[in-house]
C-alpha positions as a printed Julia matrix, in Angstrom:
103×3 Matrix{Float64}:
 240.52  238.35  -2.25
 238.22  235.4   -2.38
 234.66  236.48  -2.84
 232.41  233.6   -1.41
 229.27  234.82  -2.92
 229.93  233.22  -6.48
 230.58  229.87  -7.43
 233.9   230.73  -8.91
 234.71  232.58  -5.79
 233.79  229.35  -3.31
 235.6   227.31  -5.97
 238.57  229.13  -5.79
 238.59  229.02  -1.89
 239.5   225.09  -2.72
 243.01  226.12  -4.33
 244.89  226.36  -0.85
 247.74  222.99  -1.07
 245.97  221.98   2.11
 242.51  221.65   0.36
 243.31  220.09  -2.76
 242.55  216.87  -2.07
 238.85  217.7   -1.68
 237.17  215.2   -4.21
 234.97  218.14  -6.82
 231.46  216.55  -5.74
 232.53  217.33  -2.25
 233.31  221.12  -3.38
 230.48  221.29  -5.7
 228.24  220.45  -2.37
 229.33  223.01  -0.22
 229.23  225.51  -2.72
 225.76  224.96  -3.52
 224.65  224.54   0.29
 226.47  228.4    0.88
 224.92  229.82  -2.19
 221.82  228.18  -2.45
 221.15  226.53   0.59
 220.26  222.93  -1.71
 221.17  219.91   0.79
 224.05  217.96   0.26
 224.65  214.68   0.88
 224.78  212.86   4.38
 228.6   213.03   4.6
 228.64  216.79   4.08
 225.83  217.41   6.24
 227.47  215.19   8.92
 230.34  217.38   8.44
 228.29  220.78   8.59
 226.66  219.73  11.38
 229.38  218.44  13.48
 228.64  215.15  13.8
 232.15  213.15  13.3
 230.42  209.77  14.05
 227.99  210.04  11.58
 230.61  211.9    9.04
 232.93  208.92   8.86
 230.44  206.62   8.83
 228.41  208.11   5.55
 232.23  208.85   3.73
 233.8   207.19   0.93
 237.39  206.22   1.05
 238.25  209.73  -0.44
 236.32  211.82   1.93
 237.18  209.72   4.49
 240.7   210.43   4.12
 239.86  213.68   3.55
 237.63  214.82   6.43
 240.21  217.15   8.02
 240.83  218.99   5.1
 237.1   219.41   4.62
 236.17  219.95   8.77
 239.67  222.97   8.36
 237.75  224.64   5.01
 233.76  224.43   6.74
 235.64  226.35   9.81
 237.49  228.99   7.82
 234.71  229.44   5.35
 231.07  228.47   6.44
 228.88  230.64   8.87
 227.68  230.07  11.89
 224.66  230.76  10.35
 225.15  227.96   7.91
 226.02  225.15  10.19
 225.29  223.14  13.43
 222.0   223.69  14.73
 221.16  226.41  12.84
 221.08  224.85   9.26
 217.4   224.87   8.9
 217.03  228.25   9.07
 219.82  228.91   6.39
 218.43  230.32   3.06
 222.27  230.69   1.02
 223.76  233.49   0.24
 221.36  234.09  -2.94
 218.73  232.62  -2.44
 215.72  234.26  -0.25
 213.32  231.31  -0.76
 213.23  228.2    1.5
 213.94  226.06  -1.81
 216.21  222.97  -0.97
 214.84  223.05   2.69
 214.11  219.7    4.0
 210.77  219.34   6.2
């Protein structure tokens, strides 16, 4: 069983065939928005958000090619909580502070 409060347990949620394409940084990202709630970067908050347009547009060739895989593993593995709309309010998994939050 794949426990997603850990690093090593979000890490391993990458080792599915169907996910292994997802370049590390990518990973690394949502990992550290779940746990943390730290920001990632404007192609994984496109993603987390839902906003295709703006996801393609802010991906490198990798992610780009890769946005499927990484839309499939945000809807099997991110919260409601933690996405869309209500990403402001998210505080991670282990963290109770607003640390990370943007203004």
């Amino acid at each position: 069983m794949i426990r997603l409060t850990s690093m090593d347990g979000l890490m391993a949620s990458f080792d599915r065939p169907d996910f292994a394409g997802i370049p590390h940084a990518t990973r690394e990202a949502l990992a550290l928005w779940l746990l943390y709630a730290l920001w990632p970067g404007s192609f994984t908050t496109a993603v987390l958000r839902g906003d295709l347009t703006a996801a393609i547009e802010s991906a490198d060739a990798v992610n780009r090619h890769q946005l499927p895989a990484v839309a499939r593993w945000c809807s099997m593995y991110v919260p409601l909580d933690a996405k869309g709309d209500r990403m402001k309010s998210w505080d991670g998994f282990l963290s109770s502070s607003s640390k990370g939050r943007r203004p």
